[in-house]
C-alpha positions as CSV (number, residue, x, y, z in Angstrom):
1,X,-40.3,43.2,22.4
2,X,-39.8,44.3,18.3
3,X,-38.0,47.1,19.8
4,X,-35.8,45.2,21.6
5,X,-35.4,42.8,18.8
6,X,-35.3,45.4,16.1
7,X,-32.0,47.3,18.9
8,X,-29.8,43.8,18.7
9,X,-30.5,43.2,15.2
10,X,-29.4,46.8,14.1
11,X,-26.2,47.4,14.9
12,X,-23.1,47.4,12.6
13,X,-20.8,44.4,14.3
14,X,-24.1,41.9,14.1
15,X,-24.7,42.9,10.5
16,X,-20.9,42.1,9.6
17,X,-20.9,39.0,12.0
18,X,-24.2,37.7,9.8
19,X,-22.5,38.4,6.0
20,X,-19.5,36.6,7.3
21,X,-21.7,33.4,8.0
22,X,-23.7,33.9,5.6
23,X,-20.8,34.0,3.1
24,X,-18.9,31.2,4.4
25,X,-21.9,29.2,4.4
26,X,-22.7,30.1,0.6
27,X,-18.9,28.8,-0.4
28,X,-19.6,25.7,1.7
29,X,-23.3,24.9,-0.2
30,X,-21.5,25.5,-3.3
31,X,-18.8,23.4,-2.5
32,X,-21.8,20.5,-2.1
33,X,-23.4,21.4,-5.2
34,X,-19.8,21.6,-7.2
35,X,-19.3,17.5,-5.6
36,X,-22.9,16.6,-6.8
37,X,-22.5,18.3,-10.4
38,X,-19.1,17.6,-11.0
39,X,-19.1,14.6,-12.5
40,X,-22.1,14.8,-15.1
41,X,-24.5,15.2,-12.1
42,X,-27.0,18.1,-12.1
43,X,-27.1,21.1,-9.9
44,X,-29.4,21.5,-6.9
45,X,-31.3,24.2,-8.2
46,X,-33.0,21.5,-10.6
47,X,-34.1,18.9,-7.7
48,X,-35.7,22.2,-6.4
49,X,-37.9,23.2,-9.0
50,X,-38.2,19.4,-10.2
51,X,-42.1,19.7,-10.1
52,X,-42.5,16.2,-11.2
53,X,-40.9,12.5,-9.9
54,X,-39.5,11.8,-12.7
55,X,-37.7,14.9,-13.2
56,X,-37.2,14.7,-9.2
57,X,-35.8,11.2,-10.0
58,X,-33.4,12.3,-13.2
59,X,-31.8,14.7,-10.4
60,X,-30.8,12.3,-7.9
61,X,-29.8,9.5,-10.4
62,X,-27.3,11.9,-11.6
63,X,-25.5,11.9,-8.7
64,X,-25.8,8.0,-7.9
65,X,-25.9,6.6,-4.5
66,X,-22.9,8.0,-3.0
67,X,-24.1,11.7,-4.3
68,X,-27.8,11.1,-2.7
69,X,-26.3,10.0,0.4
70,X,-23.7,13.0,0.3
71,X,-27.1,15.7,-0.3
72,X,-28.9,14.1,3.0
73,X,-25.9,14.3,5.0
74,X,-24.9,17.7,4.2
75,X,-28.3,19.0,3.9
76,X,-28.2,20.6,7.5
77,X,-25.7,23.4,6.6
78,X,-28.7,24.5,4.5
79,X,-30.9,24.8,7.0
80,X,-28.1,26.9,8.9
81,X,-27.5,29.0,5.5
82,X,-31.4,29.6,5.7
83,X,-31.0,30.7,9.4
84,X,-28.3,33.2,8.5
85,X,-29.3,34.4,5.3
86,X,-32.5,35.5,7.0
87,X,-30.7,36.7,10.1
88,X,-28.8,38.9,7.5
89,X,-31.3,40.3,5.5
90,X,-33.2,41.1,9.2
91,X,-30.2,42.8,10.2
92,X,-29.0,44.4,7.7
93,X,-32.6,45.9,7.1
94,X,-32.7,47.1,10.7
95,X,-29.7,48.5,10.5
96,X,-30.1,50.9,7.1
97,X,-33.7,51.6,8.4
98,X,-32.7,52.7,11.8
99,X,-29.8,54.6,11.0
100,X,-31.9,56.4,8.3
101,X,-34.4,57.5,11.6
102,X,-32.1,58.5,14.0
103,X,-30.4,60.8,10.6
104,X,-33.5,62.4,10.0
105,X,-34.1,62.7,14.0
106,X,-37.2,60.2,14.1
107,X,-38.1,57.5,16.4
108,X,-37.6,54.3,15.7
109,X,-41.5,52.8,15.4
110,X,-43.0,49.6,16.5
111,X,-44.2,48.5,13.4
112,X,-40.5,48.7,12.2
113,X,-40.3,45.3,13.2
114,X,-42.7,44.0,10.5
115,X,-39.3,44.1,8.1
116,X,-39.0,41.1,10.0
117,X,-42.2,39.3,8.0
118,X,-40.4,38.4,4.7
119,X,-37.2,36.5,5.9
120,X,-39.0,35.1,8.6
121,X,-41.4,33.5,6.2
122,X,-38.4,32.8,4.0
123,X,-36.7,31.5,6.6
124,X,-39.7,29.1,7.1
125,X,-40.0,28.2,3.5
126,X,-36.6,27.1,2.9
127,X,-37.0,24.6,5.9
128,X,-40.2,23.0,4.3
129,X,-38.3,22.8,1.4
130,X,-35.5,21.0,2.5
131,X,-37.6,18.9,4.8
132,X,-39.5,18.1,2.0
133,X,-36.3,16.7,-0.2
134,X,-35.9,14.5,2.8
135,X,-39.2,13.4,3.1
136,X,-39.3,12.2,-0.6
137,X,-35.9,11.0,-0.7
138,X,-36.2,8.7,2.5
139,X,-39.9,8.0,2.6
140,X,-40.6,7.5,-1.2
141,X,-44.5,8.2,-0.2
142,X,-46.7,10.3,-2.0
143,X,-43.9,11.3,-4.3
144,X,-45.6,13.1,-6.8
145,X,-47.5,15.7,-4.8
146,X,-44.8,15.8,-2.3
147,X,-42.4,17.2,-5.5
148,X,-45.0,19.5,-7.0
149,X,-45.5,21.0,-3.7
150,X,-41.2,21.1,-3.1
151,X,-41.3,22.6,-6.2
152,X,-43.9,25.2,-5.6
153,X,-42.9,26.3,-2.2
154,X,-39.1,26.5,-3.8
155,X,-40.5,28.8,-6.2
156,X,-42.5,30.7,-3.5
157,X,-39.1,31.1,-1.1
158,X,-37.0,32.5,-4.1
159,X,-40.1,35.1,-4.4
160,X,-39.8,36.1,-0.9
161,X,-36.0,35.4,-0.6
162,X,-35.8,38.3,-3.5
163,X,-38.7,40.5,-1.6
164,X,-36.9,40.4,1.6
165,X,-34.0,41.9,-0.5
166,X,-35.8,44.4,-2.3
167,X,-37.0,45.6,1.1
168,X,-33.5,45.5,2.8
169,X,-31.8,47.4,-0.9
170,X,-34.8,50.0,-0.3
171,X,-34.2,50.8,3.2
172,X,-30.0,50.8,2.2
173,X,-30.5,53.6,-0.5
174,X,-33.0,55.7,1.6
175,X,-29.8,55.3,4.3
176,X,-27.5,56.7,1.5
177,X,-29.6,59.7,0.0
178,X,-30.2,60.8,4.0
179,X,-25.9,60.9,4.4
180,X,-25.3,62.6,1.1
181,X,-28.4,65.1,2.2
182,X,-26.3,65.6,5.2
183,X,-23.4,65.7,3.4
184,X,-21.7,63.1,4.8
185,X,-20.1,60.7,2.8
């Protein structure tokens, strides 16, 4: 099945497709965070590592009513930009790492699909995350663990956000040294 998974993911017209989305999805987020900061209010970023209520509360009382209201509404294209993002970084990674085998005339493994593990869990992070905003926003129960723990699982998807790109960068630059060995360029 990861060799399936790992065949669809890697090729070059699923990789573009992904960036594209991905892309037009970041200009759209920042778009949203532009509307809520524009106008004194603070950037998303800081509702995400609010850690506290108050802090949490500071954040949404800079954008006023209409701004909160505009965040809950518009918080689903995150959740797809967290879909794609991962989808990229999964493709993308597939893609340098299998091109790299077939260069160097190895098969592709099975446990080449455990580059899937860090944007999956990313992926999943991000959804807590925003589900979380919602939660405290809406429910306005258990506020001040619900934020710390936003906060800390925030901090926690930015670690495996930037992991899962590491990975994906690594497997790219093993891809480029085994065409310039070749020397293709």
């Amino acid at each position: 099945m990861l060799s399936k998974l790992t065949d669809a993911l890697a090729q070059k017209k699923v990789v573009i497709f992904s960036l594209v989305v991905t892309a037009v999805l970041i200009l759209i987020i920042n778009r949203i965070d532009s509307r809520l900061s524009g106008s004194g209010g603070l950037e998303i970023l800081f509702l995400q590592i609010a850690f506290t209520s108050k802090d949490f509360d500071t954040v949404l009382a800079s954008w006023g009513t209409g701004g909160i209201d505009y965040y809950v509404q518009t918080i689903w294209i995150d959740y797809l930009y967290a879909l794609s993002a991962a989808f990229l970084l999964s493709s993308a990674t597939a893609y340098f790492r299998v091109q790299t085998r077939l260069l160097g005339g190895e098969a592709v493994r099975k446990r080449d699909g455990l580059i899937y593990i860090l944007p999956l869990v990313y992926v999943m992070l991000e959804m807590a995350e925003n589900s979380l905003h919602i939660f405290i926003i809406v429910t306005k129960i258990l506020r001040e663990p619900a934020v710390l723990v936003s906060s800390l699982v925030s901090i926690l998807k930015y670690i495996f956000l930037l992991l899962g790109i590491g990975v994906m960068m690594r497997h790219y630059y093993k891809f480029r040294e085994m065409i310039k060995s070749q020397g293709r360029q």
